[in-house]
PAKE-95266 format. One record per atom (N, C-alpha, C, O): residue in three letters; chain; atom name; x, y, z. Coordinates in steps of 0.001 Angstrom, whole numbers, padded with zeros to 6 digits. Example, Ala and Ser with C-alpha at 12.3 -4.5 7.8 and 13.67 -1.06 7.14 Angstrom:
2
[ALA,A,N,[013190,-005690,007800]] [ALA,A,CA,[012300,-004500,007800]] [ALA,A,C,[013200,-003300,007800]] [ALA,A,O,[014236,-003319,008465]] [SER,A,N,[012850,-002250,007080]] [SER,A,CA,[013670,-001060,007140]] [SER,A,C,[012900,000030,007870]] [SER,A,O,[013409,001138,008039]] 
This chain:
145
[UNK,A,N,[-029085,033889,-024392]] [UNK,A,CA,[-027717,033554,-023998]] [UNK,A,C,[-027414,032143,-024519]] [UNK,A,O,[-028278,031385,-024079]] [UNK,A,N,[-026546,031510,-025266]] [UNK,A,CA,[-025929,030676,-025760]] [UNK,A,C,[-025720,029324,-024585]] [UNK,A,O,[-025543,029526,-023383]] [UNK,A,N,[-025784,027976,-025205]] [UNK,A,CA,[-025696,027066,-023939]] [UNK,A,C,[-024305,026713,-024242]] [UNK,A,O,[-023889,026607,-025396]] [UNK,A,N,[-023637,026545,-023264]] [UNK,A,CA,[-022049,026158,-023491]] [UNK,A,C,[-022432,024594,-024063]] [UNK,A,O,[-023434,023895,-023918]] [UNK,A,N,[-021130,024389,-024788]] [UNK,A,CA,[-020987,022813,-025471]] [UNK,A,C,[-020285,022342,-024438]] [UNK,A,O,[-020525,021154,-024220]] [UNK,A,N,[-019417,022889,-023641]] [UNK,A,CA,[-018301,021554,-023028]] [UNK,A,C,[-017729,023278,-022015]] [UNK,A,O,[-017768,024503,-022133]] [UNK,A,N,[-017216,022122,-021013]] [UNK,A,CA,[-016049,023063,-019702]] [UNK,A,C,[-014977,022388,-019724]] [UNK,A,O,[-014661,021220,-019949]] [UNK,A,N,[-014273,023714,-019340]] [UNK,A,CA,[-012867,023626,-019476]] [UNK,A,C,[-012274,023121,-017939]] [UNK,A,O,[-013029,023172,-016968]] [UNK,A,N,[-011176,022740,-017832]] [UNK,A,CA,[-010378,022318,-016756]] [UNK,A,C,[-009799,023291,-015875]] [UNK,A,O,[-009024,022970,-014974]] [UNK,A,N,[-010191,024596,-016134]] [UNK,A,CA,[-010135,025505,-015536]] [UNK,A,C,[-010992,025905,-014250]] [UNK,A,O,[-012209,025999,-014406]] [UNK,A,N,[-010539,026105,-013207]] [UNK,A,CA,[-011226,026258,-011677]] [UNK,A,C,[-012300,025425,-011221]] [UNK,A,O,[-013439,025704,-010846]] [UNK,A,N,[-011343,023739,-011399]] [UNK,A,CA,[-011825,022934,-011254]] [UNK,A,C,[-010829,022437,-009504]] [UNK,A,O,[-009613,022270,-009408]] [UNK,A,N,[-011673,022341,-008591]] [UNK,A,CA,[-011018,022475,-007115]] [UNK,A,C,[-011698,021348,-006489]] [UNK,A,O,[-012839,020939,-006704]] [UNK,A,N,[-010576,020791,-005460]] [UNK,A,CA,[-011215,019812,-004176]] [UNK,A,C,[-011604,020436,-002852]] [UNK,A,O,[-010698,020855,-002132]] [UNK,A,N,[-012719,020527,-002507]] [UNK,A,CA,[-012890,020665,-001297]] [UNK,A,C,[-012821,019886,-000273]] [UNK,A,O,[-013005,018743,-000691]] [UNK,A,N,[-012630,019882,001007]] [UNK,A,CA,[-013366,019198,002211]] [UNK,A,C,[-014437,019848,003069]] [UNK,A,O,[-014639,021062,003080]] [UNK,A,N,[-015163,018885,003843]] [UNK,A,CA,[-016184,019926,004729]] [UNK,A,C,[-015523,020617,005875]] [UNK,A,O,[-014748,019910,006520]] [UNK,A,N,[-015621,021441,006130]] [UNK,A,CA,[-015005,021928,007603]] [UNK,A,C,[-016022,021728,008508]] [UNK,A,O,[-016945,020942,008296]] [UNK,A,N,[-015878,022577,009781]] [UNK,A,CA,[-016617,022286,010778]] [UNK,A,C,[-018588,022468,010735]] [UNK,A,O,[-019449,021944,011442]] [UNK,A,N,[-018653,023110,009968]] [UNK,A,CA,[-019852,023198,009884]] [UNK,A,C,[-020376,021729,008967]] [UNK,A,O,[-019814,021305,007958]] [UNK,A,N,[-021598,021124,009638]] [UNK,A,CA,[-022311,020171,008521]] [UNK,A,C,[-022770,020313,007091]] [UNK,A,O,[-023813,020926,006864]] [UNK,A,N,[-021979,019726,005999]] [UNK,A,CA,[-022476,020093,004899]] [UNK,A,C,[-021691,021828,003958]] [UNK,A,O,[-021761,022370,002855]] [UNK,A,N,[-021176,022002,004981]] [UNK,A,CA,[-020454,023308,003964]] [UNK,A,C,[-018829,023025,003969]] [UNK,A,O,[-018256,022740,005021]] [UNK,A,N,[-018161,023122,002766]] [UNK,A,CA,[-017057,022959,002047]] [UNK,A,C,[-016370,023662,002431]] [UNK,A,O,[-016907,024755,002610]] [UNK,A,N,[-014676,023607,002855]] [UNK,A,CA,[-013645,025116,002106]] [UNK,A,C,[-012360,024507,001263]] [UNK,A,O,[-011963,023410,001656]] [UNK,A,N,[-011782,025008,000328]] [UNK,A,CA,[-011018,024626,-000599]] [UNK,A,C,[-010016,023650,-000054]] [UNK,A,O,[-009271,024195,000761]] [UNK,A,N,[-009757,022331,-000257]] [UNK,A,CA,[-008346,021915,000474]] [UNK,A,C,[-007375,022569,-000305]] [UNK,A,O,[-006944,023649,000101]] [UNK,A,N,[-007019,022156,-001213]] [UNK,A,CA,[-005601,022066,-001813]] [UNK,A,C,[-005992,022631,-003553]] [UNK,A,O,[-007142,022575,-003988]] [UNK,A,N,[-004712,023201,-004446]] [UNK,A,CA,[-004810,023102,-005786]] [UNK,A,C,[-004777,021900,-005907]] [UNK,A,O,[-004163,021173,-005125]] [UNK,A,N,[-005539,021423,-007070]] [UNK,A,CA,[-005352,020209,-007705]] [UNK,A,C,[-004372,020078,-009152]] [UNK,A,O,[-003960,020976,-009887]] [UNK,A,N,[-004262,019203,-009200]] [UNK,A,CA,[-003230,019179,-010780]] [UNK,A,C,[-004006,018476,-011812]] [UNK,A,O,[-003932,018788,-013001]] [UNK,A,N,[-005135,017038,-011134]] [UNK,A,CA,[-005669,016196,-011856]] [UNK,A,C,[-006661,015720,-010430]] [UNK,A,O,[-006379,015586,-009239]] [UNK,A,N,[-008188,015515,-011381]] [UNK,A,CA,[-009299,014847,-010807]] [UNK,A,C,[-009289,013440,-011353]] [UNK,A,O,[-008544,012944,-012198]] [UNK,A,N,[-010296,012911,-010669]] [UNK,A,CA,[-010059,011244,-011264]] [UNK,A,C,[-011537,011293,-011966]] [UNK,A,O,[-012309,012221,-011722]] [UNK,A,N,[-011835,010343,-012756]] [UNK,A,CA,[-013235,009677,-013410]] [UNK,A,C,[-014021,008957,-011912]] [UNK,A,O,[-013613,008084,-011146]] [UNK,A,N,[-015493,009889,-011928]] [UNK,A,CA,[-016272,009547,-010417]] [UNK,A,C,[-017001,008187,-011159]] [UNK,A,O,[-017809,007728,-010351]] [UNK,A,N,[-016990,007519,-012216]] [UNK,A,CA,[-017677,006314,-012539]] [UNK,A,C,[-016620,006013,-013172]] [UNK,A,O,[-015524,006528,-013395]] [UNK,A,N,[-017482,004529,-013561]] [UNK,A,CA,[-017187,003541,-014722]] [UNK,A,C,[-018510,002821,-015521]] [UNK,A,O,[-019676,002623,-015179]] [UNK,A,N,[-017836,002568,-016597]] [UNK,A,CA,[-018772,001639,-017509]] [UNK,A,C,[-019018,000556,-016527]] [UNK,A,O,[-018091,-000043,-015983]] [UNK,A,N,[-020388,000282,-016281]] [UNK,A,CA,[-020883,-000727,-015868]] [UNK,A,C,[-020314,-002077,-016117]] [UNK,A,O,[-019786,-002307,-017205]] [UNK,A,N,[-020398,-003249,-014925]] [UNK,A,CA,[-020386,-004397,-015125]] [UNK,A,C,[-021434,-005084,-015744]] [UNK,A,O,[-022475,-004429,-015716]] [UNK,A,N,[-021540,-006289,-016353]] [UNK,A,CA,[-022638,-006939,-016463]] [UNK,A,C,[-022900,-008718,-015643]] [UNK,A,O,[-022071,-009306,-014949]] [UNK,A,N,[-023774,-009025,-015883]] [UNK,A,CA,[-024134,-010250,-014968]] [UNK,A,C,[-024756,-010839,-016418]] [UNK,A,O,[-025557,-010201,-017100]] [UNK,A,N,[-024190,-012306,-016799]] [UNK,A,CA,[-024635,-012879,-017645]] [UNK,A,C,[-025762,-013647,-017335]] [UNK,A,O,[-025994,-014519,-016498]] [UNK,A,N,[-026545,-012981,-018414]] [UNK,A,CA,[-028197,-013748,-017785]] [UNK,A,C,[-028398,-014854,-019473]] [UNK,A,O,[-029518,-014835,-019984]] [UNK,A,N,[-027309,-015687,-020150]] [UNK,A,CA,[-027602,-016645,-020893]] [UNK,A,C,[-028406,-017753,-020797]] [UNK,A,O,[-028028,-018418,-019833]] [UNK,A,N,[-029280,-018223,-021318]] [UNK,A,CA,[-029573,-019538,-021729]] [UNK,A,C,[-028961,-020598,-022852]] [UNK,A,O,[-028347,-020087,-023788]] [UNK,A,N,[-029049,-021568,-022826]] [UNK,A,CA,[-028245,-022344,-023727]] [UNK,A,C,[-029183,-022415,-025162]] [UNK,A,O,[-028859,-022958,-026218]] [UNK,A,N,[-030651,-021572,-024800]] [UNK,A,CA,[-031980,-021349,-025907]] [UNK,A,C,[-031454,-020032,-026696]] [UNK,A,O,[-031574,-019902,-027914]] [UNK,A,N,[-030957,-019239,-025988]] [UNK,A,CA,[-030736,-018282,-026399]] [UNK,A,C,[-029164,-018160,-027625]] [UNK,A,O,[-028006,-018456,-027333]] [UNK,A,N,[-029606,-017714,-028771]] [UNK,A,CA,[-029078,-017371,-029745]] [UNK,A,C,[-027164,-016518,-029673]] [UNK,A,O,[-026045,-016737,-030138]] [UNK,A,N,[-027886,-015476,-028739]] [UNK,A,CA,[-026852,-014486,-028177]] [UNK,A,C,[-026268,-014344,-026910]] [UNK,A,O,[-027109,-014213,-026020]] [UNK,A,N,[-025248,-014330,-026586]] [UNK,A,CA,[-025231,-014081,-025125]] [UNK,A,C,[-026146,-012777,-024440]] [UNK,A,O,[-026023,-011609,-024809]] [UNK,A,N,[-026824,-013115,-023666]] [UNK,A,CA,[-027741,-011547,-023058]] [UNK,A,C,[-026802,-010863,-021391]] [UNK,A,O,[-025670,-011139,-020993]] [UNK,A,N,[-027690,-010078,-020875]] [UNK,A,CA,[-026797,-009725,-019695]] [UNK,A,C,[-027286,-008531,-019114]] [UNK,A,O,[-027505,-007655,-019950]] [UNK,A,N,[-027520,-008232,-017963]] [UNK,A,CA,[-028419,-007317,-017068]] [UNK,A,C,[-027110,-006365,-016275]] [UNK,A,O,[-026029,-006863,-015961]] [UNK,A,N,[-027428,-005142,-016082]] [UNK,A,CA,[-025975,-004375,-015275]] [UNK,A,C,[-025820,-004946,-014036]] [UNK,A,O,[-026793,-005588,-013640]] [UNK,A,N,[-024888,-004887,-013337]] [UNK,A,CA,[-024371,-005436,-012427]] [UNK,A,C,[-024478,-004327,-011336]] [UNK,A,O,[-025383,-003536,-011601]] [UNK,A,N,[-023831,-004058,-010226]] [UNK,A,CA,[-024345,-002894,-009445]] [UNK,A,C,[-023459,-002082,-009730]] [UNK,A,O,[-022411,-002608,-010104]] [UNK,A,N,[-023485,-000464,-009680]] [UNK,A,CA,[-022307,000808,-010484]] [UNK,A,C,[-021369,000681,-009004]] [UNK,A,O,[-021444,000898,-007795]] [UNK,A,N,[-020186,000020,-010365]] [UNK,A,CA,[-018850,000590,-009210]] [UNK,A,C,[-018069,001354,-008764]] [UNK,A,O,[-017161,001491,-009584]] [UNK,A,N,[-017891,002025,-007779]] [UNK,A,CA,[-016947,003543,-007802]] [UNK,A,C,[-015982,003092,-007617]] [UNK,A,O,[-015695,002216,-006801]] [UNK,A,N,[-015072,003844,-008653]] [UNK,A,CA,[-013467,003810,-008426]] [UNK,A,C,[-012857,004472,-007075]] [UNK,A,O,[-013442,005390,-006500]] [UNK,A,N,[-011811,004005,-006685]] [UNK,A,CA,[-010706,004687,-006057]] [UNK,A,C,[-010422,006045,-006864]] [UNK,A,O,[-009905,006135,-007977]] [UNK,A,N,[-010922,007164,-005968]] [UNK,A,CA,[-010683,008449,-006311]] [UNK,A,C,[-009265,008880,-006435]] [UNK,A,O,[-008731,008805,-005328]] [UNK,A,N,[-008556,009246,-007233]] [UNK,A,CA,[-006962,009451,-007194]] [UNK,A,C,[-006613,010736,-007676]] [UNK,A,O,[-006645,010874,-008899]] [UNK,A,N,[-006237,011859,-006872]] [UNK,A,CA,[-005831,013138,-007076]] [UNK,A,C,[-004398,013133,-007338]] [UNK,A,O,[-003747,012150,-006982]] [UNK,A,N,[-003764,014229,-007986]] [UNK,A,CA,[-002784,014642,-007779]] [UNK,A,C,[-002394,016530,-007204]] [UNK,A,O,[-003254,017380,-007433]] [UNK,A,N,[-001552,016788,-006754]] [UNK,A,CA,[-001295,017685,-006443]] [UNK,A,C,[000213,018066,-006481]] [UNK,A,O,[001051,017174,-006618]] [UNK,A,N,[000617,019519,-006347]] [UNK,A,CA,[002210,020287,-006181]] [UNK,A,C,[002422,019855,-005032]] [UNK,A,O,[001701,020293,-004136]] [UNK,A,N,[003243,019083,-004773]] [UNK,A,CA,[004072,018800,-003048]] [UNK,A,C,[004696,020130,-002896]] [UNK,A,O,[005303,020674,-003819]] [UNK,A,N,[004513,020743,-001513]] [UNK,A,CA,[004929,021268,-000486]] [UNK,A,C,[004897,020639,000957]] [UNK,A,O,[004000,019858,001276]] [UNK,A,N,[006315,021156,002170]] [UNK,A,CA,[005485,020247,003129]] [UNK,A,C,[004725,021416,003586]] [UNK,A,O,[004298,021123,004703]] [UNK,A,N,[004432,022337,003335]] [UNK,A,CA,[003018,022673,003765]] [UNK,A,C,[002167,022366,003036]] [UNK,A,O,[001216,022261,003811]] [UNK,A,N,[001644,022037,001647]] [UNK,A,CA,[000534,021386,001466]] [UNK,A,C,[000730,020260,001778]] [UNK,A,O,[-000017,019771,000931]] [UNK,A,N,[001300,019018,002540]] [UNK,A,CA,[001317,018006,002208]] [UNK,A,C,[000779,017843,003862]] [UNK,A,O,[000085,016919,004286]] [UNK,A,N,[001195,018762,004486]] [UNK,A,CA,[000682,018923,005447]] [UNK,A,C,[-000552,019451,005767]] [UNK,A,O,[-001115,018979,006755]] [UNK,A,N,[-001038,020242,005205]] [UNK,A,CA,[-002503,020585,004950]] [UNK,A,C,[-003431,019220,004808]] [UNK,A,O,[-004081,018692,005710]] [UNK,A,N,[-003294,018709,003163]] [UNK,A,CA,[-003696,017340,003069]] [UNK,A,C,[-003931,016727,004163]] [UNK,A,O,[-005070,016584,004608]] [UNK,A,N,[-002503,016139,004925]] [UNK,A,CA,[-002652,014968,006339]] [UNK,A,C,[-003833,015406,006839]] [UNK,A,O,[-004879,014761,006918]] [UNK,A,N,[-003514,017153,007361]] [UNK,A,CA,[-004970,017412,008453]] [UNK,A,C,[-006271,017604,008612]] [UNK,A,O,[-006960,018120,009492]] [UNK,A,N,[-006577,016843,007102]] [UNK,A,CA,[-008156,016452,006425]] [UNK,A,C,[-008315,015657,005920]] [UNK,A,O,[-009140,015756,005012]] [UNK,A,N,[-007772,014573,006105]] [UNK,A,CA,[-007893,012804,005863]] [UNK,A,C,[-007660,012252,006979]] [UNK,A,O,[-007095,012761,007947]] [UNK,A,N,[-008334,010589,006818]] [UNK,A,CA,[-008140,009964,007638]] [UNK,A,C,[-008590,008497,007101]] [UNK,A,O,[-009713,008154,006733]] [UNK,A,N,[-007283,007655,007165]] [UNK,A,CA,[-007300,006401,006789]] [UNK,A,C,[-008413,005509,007594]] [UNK,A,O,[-008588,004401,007086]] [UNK,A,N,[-009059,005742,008553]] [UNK,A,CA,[-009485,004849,009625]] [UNK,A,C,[-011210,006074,009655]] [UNK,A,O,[-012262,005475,009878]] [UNK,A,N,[-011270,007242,009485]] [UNK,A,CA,[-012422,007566,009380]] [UNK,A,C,[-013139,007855,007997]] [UNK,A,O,[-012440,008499,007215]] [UNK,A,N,[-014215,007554,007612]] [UNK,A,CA,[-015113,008547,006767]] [UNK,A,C,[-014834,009818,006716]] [UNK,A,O,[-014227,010215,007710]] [UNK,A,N,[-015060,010607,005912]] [UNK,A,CA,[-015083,012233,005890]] [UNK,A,C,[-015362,012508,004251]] [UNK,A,O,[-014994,011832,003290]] [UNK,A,N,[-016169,013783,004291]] [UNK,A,CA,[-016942,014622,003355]] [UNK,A,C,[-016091,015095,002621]] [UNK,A,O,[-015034,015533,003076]] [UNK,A,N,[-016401,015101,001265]] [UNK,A,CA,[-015449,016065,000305]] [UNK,A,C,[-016240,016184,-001015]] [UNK,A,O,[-017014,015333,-001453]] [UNK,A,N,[-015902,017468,-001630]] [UNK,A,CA,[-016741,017809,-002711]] [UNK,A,C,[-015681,018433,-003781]] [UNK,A,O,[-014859,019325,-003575]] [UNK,A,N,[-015971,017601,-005161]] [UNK,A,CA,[-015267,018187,-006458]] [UNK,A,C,[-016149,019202,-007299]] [UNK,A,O,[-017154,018784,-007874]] [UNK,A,N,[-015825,020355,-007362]] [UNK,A,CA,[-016219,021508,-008186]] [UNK,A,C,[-015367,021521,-009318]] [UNK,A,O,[-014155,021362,-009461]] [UNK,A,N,[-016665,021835,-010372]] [UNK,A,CA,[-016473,022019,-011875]] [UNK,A,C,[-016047,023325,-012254]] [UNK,A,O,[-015758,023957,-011238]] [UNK,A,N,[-015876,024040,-013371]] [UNK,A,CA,[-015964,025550,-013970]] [UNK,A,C,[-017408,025617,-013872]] [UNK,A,O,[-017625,026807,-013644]] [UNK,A,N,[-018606,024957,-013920]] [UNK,A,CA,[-019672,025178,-014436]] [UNK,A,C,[-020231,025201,-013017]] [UNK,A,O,[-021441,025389,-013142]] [UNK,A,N,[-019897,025090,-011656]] [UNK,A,CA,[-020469,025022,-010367]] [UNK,A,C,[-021225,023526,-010123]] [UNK,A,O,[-021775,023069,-009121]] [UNK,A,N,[-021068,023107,-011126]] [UNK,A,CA,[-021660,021398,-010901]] [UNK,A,C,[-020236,020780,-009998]] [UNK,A,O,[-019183,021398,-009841]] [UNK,A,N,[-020672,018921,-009303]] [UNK,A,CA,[-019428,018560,-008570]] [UNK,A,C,[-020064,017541,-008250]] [UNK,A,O,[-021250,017368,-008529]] [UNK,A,N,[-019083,016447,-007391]] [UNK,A,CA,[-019492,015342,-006996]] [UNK,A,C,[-019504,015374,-005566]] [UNK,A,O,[-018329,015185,-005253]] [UNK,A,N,[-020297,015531,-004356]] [UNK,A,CA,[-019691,015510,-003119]] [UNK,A,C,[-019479,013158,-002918]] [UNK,A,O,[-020103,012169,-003303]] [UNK,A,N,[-018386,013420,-002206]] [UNK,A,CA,[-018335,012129,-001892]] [UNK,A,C,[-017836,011901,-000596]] [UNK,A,O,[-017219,012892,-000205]] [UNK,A,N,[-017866,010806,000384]] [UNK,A,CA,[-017271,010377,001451]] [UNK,A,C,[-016445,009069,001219]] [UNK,A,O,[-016866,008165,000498]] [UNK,A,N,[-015260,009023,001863]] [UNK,A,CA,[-014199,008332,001632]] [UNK,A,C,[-012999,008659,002804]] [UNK,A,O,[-013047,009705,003452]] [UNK,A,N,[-012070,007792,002976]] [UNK,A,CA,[-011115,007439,003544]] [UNK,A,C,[-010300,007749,002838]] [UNK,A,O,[-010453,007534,001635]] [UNK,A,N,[-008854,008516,003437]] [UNK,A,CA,[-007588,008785,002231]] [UNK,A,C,[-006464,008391,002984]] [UNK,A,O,[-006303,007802,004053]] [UNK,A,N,[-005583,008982,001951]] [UNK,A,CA,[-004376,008635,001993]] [UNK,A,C,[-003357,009823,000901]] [UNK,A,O,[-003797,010219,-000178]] [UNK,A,N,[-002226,010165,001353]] [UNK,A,CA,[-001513,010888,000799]] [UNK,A,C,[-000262,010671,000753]] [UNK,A,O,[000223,010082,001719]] [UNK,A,N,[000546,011036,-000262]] [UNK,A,CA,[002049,010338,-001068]] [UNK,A,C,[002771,010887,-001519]] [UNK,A,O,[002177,011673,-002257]] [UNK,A,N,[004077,011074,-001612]] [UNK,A,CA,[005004,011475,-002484]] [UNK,A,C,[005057,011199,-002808]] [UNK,A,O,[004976,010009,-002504]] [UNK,A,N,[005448,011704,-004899]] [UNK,A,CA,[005349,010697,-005994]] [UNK,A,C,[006538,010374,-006627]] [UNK,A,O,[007400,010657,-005794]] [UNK,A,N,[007232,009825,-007894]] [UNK,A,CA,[008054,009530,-007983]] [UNK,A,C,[008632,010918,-008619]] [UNK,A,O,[007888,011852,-008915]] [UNK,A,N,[010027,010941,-008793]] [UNK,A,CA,[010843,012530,-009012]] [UNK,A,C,[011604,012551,-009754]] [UNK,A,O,[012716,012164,-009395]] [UNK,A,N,[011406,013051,-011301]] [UNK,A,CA,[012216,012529,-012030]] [UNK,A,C,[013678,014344,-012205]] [UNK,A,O,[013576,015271,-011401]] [UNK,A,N,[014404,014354,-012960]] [UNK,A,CA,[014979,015532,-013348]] [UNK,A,C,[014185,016285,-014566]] [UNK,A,O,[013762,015648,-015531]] [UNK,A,N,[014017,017750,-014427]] [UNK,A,CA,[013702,018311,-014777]] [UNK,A,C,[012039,018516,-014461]] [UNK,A,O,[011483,019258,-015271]] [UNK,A,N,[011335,018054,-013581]] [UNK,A,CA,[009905,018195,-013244]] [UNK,A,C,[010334,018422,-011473]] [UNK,A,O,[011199,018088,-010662]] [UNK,A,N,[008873,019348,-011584]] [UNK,A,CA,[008411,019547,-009961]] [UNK,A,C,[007904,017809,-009003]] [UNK,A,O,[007748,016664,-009428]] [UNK,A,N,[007782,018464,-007514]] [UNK,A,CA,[007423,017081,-006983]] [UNK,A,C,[006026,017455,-006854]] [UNK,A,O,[005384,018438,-006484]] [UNK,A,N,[005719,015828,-007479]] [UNK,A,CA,[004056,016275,-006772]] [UNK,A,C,[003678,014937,-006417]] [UNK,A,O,[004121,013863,-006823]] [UNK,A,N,[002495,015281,-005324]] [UNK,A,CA,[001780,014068,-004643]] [UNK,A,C,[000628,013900,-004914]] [UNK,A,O,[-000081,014763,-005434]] [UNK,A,N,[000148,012403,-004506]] [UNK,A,CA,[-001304,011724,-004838]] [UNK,A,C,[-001895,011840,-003639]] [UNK,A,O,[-001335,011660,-002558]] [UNK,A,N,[-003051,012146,-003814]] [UNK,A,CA,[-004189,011742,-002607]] [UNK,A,C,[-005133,011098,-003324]] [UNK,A,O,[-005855,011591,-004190]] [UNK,A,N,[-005102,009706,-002846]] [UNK,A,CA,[-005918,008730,-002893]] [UNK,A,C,[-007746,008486,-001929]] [UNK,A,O,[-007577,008893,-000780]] [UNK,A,N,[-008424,008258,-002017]] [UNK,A,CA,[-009559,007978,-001543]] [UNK,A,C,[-010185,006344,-002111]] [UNK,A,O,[-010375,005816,-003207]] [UNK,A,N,[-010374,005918,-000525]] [UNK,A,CA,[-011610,004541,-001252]] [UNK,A,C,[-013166,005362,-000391]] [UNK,A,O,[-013588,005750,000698]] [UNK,A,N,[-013453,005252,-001582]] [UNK,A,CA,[-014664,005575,-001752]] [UNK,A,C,[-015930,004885,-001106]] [UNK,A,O,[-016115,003672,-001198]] [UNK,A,N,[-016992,005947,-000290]] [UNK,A,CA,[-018085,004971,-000235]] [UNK,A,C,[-019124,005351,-000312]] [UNK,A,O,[-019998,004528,-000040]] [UNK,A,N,[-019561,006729,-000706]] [UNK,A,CA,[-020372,007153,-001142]] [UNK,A,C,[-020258,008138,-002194]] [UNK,A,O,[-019434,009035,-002017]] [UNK,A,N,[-020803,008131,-003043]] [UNK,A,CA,[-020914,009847,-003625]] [UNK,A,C,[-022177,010347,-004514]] [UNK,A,O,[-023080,009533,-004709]] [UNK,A,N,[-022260,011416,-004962]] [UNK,A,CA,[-024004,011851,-005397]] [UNK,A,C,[-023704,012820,-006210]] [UNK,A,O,[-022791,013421,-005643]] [UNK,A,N,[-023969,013431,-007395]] [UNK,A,CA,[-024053,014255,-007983]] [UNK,A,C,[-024248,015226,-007443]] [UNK,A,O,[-024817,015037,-006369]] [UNK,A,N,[-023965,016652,-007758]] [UNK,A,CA,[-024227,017751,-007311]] [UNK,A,C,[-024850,019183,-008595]] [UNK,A,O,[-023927,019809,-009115]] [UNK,A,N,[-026030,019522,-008936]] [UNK,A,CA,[-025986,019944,-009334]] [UNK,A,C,[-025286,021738,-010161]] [UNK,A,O,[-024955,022228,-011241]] [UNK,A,N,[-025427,022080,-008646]] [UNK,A,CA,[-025202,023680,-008253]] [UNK,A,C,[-024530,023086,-006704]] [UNK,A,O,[-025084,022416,-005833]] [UNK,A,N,[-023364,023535,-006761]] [UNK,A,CA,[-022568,023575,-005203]] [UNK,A,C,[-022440,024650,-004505]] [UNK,A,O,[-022186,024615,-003301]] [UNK,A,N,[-022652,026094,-005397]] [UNK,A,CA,[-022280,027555,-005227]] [UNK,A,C,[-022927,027523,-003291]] [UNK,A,O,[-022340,028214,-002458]] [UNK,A,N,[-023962,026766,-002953]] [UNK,A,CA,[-024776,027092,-001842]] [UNK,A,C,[-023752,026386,-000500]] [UNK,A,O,[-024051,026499,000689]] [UNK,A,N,[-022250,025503,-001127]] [UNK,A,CA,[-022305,024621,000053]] [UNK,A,C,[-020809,025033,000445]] [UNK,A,O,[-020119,024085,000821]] [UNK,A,N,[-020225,026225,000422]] [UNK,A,CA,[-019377,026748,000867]] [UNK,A,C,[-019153,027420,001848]] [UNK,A,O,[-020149,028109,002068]] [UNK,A,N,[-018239,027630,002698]] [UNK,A,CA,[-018469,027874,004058]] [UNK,A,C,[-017957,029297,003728]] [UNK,A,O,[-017384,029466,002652]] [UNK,A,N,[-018111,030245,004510]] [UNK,A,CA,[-018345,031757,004075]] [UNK,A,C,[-016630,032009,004763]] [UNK,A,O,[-015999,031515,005698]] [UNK,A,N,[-016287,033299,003457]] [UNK,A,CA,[-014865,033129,003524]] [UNK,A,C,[-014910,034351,005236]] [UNK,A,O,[-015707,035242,005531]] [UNK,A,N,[-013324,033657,006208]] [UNK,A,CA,[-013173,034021,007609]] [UNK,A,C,[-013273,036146,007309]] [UNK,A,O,[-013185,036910,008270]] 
């Protein structure tokens, strides 16, 4: 069987955890995921001996996670009732390939700006404070009602 080169943006979804510890169910369609890293900082480790400037990584910073989504007030309402500006809470991004990032973070959700001729859609924001690779997520879904 052939190894794929690259995945597509296709049934690529946000979850949250529901009541059970550790198992997911779909929040919302997404429209756009955000980048779970960045290029490293560095810490200049120069001497005035030294020829070149040198420099050691700095610690990996996670971005502010920034979704977008189709406003409805029922999704927008959905959203509200799985965030929380003031608590932590679990959430996991699934790939086409079943890979994902689970992360914990604090959110926030928005109406965006509305121009003529486009739909409305909103941001859900997250500051971030943890997150971990996921190899295979297929196991962390909560079994459909």
């Amino acid at each position: 069987m052939p190894t794929a080169t690259a995945i597509s943006d296709v049934k690529t979804y946000l979850y949250a955890e529901g009541s059970t510890a550790g198992k997911y169910h779909k929040l919302i369609d997404i429209t756009s995921a955000p980048a779970t890293g960045s290029a490293p900082k560095t810490l200049d480790t120069t001497t005035l001996s030294d020829e070149y400037t040198t420099s050691i990584p700095d610690r990996p910073e996670t971005p502010a996670y920034e979704f977008e989504y189709k406003y409805t007030g029922a999704a927008f309402a959905t959203v509200m009732a799985e965030i929380s500006l003031t608590t932590d809470k679990n959430y996991l991004i699934v790939y086409q390939d079943n890979s994902g990032e689970k992360f914990t973070g604090r959110g926030t959700t928005w109406k965006k700006e509305v121009g003529v001729g486009s739909v409305v859609k909103a941001g859900l924001g997250f500051a971030v404070s943890s997150h971990e690779h996921v190899e295979d997520a297929s196991t962390l879904f909560e079994a459909a009602p």
